[in-house]
PLY file of the C-alpha trace (Angstrom):
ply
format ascii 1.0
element vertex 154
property float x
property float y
property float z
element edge 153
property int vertex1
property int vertex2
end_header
-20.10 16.18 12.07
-17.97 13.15 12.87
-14.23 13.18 12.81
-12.31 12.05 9.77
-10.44 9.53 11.52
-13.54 7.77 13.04
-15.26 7.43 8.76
-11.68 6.09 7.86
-11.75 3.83 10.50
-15.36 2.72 9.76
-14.16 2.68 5.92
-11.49 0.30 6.99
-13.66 -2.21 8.63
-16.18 -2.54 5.87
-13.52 -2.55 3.16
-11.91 -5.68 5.17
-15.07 -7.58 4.94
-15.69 -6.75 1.14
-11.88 -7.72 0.43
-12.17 -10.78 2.16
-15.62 -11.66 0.67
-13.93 -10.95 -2.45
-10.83 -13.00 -1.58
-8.09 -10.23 -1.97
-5.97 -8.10 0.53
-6.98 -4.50 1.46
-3.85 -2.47 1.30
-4.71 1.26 2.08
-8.24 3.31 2.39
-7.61 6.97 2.35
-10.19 9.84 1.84
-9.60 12.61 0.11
-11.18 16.20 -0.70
-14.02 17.09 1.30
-17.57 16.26 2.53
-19.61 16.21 -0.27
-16.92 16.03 -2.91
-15.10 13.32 -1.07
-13.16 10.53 -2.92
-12.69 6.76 -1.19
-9.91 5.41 -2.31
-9.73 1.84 -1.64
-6.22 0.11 -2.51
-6.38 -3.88 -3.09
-3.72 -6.50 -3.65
-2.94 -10.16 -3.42
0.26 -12.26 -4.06
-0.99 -13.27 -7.42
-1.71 -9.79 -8.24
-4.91 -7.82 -9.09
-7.02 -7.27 -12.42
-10.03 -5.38 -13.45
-12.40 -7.86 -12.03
-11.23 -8.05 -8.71
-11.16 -4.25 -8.40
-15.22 -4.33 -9.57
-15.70 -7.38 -7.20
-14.63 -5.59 -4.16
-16.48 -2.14 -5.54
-19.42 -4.22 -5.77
-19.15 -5.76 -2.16
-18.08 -2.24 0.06
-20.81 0.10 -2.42
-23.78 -2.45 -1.00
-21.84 -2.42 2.75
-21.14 1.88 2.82
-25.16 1.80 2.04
-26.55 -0.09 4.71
-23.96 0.91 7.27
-23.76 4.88 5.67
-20.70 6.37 7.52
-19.64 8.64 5.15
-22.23 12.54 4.96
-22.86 13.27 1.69
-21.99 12.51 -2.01
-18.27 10.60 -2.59
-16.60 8.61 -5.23
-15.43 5.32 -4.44
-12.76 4.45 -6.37
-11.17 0.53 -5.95
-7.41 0.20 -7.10
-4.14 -1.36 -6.60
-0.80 -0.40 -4.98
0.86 0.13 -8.76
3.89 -1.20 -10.38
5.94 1.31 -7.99
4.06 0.39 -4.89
5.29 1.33 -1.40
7.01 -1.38 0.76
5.27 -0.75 3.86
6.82 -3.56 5.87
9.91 -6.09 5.91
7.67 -8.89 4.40
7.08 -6.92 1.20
11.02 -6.27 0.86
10.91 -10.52 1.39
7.89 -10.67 -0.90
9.58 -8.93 -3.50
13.48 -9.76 -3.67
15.01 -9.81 -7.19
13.35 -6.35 -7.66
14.76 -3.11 -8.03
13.63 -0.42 -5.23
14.09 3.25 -3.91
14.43 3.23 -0.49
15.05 6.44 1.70
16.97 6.54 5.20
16.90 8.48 7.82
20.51 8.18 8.66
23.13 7.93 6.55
24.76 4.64 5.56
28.58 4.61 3.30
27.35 8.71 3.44
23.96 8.57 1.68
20.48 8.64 2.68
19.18 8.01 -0.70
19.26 4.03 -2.42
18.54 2.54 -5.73
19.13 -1.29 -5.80
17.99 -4.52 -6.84
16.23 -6.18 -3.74
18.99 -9.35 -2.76
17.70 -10.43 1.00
15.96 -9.65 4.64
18.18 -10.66 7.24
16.52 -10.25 10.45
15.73 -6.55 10.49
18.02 -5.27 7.90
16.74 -5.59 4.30
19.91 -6.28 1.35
20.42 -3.87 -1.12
22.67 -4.85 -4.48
23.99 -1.66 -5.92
26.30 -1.73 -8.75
27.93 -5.08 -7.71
28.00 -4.18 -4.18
25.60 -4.93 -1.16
24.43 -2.57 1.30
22.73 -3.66 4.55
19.86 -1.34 5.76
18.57 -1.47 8.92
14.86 -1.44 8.37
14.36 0.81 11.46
15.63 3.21 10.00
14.03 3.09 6.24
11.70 6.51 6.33
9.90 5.05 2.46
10.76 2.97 0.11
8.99 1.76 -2.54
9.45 -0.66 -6.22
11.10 0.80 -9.29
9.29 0.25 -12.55
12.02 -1.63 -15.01
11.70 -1.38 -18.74
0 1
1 2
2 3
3 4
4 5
5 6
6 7
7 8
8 9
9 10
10 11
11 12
12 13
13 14
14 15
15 16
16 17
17 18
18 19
19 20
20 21
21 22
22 23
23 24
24 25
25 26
26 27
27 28
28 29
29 30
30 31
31 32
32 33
33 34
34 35
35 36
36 37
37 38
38 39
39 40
40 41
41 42
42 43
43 44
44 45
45 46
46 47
47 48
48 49
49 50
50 51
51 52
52 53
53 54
54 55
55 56
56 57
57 58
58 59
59 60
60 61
61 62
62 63
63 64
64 65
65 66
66 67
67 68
68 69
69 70
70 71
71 72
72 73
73 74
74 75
75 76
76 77
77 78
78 79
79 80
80 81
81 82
82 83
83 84
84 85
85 86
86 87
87 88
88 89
89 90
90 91
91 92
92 93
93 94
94 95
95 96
96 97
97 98
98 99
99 100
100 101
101 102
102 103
103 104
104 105
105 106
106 107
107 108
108 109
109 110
110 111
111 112
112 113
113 114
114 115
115 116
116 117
117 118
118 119
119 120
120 121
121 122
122 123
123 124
124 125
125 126
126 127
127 128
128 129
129 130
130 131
131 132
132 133
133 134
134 135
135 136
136 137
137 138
138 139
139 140
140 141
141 142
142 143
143 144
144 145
145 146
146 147
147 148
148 149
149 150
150 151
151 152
152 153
């Protein structure tokens, strides 16, 4: 039986060549549930954002790669989708990409006594991302941001 972490891996590498064939980003693969019940979940994005299409584009592209190069025993459901209006910001350039919106973002130490931060998205300065929070601005080192991810605004 081969590892988990060596199918993700292979996952990975074929779901980078259908994204680029496809022209979009490949944000996350994870597997879930078991051999023969397993679920692919490949996550897709681009700066212009992602629609229907795109999702059955890349589907297309990694179902014809995962059955020549067959990683994965058994059955599984492949399932191609994006991050989500409340995606995770997994790295300083998506707090860049997206300033002006509102996030959650979680600390691991406390800053003005709180671990815990709701706030519209102002800057990146270096390594510290910009937080506006009811007319103020707090200054988180990203070091020490444990997740944070976008609000959705009505």
């Amino acid at each position: 039986m081969v590892p988990r972490e060596i199918i993700r891996k292979k996952v990975m590498e074929l779901a980078t060549e259908a994204t680029e064939i496809a022209g979009v980003e490949l944000f996350d693969v994870e597997l879930l549930g078991q051999r023969g019940k397993m679920i692919v979940r490949v996550t897709i994005d681009n700066e212009q954002g992602i629609g229907i299409k795109d999702c059955e584009r890349v589907s297309r592209q990694l179902e014809a790669l995962l059955d020549v190069e067959d990683p994965i025993q058994g059955s599984y459901t492949l399932e191609v989708t994006t991050p989500g209006l409340d995606r995770p910001l997994r790295n300083i350039e998506d707090f860049e990409r997206f300033k002006g919106r509102l996030a959650r973002v979680v600390t691991t130490e406390r800053i003005d006594n709180q671990t815990f931060f709701v706030g519209r998205i102002k800057s990146v300065k270096g390594d510290r991302i910009v937080l506006e929070l009811d007319n103020k601005e707090v200054e988180i080192p990203y070091k020490i941001v444990s997740k944070a991810r976008l609000e959705i605004e009505f």
